[in-house]
N, CA, C and O atoms as a GROMACS GRO file, in nm:
protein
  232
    1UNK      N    1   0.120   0.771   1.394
    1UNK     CA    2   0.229   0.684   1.355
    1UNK      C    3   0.360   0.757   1.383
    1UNK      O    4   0.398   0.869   1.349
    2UNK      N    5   0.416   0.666   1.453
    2UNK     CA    6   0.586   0.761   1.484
    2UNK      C    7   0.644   0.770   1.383
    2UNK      O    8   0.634   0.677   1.303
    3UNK      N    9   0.732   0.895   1.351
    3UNK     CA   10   0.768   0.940   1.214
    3UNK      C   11   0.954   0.878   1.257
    3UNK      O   12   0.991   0.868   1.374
    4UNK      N   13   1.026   0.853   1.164
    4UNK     CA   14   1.166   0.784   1.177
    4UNK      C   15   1.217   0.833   1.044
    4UNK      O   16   1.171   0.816   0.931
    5UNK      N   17   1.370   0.929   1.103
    5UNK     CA   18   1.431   0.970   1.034
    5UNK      C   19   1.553   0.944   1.016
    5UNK      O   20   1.626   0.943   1.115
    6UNK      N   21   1.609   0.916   0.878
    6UNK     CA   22   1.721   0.783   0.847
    6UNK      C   23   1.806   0.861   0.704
    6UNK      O   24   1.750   0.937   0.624
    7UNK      N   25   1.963   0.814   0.699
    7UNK     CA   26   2.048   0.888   0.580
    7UNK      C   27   2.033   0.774   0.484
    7UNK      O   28   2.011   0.658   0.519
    8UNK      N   29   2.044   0.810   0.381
    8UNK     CA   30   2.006   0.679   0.262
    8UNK      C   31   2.090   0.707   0.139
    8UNK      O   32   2.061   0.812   0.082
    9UNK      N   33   2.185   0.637   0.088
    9UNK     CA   34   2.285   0.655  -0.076
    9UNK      C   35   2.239   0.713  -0.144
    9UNK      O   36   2.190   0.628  -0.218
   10UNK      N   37   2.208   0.819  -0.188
   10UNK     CA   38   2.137   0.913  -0.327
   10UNK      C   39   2.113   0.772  -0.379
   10UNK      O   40   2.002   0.722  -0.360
   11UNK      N   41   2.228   0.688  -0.457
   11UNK     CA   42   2.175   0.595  -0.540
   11UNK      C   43   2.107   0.488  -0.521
   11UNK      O   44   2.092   0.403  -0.609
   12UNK      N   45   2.060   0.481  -0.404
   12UNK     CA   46   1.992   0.397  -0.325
   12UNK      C   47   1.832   0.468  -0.355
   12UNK      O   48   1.766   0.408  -0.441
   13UNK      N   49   1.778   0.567  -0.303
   13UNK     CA   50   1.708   0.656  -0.291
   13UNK      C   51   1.686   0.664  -0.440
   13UNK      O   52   1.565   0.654  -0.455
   14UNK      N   53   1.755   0.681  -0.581
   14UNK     CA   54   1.700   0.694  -0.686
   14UNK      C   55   1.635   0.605  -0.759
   14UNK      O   56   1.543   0.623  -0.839
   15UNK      N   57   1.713   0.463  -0.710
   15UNK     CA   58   1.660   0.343  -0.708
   15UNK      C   59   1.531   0.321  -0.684
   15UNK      O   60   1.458   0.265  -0.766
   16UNK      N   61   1.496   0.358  -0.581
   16UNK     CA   62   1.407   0.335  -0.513
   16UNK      C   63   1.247   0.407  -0.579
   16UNK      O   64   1.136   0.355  -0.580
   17UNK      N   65   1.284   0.522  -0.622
   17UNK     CA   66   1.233   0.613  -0.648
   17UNK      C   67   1.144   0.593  -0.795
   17UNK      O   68   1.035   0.642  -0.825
   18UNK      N   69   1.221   0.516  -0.862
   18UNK     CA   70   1.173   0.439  -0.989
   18UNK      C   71   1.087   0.383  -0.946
   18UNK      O   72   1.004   0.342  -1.027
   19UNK      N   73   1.068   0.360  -0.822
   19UNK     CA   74   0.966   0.230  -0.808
   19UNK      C   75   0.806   0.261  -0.787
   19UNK      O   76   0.725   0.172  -0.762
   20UNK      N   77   0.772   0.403  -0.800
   20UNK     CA   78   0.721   0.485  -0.667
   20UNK      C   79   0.630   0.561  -0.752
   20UNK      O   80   0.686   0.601  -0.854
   21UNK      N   81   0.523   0.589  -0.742
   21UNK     CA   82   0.432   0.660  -0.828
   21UNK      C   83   0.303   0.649  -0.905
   21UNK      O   84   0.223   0.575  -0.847
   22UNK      N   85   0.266   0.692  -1.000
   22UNK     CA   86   0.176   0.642  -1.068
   22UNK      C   87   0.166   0.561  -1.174
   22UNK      O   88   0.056   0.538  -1.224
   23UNK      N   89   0.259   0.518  -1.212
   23UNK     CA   90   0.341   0.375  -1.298
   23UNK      C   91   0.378   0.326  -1.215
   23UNK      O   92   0.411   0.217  -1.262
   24UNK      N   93   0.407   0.323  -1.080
   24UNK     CA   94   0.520   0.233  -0.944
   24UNK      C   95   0.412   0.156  -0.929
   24UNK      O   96   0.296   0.158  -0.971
   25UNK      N   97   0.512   0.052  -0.821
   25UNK     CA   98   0.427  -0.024  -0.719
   25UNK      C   99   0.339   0.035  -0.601
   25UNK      O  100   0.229  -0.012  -0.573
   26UNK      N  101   0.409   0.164  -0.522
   26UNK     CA  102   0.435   0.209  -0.458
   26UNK      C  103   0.385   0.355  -0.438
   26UNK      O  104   0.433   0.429  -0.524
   27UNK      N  105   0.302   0.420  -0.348
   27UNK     CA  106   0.255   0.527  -0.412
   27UNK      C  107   0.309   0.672  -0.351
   27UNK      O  108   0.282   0.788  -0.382
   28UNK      N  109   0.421   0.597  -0.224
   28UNK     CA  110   0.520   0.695  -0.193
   28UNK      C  111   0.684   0.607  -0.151
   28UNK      O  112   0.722   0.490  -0.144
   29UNK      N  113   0.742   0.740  -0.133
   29UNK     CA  114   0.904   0.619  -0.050
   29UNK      C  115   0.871   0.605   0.043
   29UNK      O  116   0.916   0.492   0.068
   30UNK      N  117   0.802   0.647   0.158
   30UNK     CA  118   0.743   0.573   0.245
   30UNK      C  119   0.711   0.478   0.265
   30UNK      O  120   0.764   0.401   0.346
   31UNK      N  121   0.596   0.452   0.187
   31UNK     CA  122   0.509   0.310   0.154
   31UNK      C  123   0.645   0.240   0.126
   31UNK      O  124   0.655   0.149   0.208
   32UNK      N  125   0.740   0.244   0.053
   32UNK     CA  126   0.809   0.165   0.000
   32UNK      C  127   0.915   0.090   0.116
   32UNK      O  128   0.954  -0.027   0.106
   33UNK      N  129   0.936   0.142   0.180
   33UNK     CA  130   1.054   0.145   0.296
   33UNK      C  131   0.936   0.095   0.388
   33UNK      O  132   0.979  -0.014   0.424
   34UNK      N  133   0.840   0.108   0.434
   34UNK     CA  134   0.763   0.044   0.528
   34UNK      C  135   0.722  -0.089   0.482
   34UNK      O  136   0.708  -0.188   0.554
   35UNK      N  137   0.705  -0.082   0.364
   35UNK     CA  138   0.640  -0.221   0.295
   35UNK      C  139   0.809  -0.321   0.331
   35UNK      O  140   0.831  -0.408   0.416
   36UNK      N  141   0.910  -0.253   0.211
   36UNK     CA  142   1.056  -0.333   0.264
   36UNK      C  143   1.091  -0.371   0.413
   36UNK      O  144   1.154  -0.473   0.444
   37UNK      N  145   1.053  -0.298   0.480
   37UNK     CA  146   1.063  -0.335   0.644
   37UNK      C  147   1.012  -0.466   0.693
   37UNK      O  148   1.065  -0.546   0.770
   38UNK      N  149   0.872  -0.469   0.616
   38UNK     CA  150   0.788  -0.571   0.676
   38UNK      C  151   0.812  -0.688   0.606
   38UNK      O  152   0.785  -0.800   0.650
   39UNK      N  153   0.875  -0.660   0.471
   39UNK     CA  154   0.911  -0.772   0.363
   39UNK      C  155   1.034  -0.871   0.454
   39UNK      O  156   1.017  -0.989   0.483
   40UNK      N  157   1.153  -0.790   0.488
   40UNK     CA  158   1.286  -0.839   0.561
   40UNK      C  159   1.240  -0.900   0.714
   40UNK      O  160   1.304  -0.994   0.760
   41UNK      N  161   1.100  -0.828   0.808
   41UNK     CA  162   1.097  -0.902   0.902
   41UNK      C  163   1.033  -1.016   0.904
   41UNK      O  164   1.044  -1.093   1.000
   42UNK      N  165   0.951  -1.044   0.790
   42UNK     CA  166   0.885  -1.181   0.772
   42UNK      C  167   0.990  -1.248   0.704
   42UNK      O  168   0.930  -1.348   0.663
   43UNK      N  169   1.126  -1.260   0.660
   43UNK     CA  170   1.206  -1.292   0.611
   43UNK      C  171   1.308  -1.346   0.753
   43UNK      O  172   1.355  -1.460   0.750
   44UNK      N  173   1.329  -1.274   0.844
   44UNK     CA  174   1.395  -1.299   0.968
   44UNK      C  175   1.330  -1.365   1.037
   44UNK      O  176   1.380  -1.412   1.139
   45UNK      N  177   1.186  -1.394   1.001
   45UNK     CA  178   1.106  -1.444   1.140
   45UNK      C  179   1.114  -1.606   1.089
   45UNK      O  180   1.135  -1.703   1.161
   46UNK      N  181   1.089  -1.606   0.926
   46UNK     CA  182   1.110  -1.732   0.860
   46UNK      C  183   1.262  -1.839   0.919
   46UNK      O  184   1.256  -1.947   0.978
   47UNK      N  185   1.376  -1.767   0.881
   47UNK     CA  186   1.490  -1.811   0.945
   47UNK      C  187   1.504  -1.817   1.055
   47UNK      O  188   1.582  -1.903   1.095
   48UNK      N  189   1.435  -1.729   1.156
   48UNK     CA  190   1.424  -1.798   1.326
   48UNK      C  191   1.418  -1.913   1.339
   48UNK      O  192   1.498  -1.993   1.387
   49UNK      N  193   1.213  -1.937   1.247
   49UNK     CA  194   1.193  -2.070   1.255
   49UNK      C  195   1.247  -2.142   1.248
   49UNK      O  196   1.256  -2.216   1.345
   50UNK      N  197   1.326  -2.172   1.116
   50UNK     CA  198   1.406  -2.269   1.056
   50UNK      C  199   1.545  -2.320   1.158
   50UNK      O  200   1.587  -2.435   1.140
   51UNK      N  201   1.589  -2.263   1.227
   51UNK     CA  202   1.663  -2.211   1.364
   51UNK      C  203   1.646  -2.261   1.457
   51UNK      O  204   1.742  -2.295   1.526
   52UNK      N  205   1.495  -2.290   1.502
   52UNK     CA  206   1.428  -2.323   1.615
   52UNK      C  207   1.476  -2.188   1.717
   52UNK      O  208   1.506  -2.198   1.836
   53UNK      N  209   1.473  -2.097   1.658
   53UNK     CA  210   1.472  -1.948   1.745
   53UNK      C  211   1.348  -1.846   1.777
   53UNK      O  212   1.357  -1.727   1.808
   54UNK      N  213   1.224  -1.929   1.761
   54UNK     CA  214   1.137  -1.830   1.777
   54UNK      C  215   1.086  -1.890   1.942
   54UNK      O  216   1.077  -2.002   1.993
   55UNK      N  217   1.058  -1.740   1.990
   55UNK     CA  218   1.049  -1.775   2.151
   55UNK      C  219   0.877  -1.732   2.159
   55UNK      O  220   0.832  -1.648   2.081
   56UNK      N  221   0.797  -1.795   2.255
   56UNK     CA  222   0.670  -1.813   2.260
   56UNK      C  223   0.596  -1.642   2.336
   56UNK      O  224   0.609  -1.614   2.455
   57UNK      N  225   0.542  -1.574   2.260
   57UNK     CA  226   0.512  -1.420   2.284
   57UNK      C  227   0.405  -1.403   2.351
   57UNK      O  228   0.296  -1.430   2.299
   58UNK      N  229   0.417  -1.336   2.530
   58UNK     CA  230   0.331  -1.336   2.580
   58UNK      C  231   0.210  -1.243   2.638
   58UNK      O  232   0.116  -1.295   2.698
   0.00000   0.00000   0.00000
């Protein structure tokens, strides 16, 4: 898996961090930021639709 390295708000990152663990959802910030990734592109792909912007993938 290609590794991607990114600057993030401390308070963003502490945020986040609550979320993360063995009480979290989440069982790293990784997971968390990959999961959010995939959350926002099924979110963009939705509004394409709605758009009539999705182009036929070949």
């Amino acid at each position: 898996m290609p590794k991607v390295s990114l600057d993030v708000p401390e308070h963003l990152l502490e945020d986040l961090k609550k979320h993360v663990g063995d009480h979290g959802k989440f069982v790293s910030v990784a997971d968390a930021i990959r999961t959010a990734c995939r959350k926002m592109l099924d979110q963009l792909d939705a509004i394409d639709i709605r758009h009539g912007r999705v182009k036929d993938e070949v």
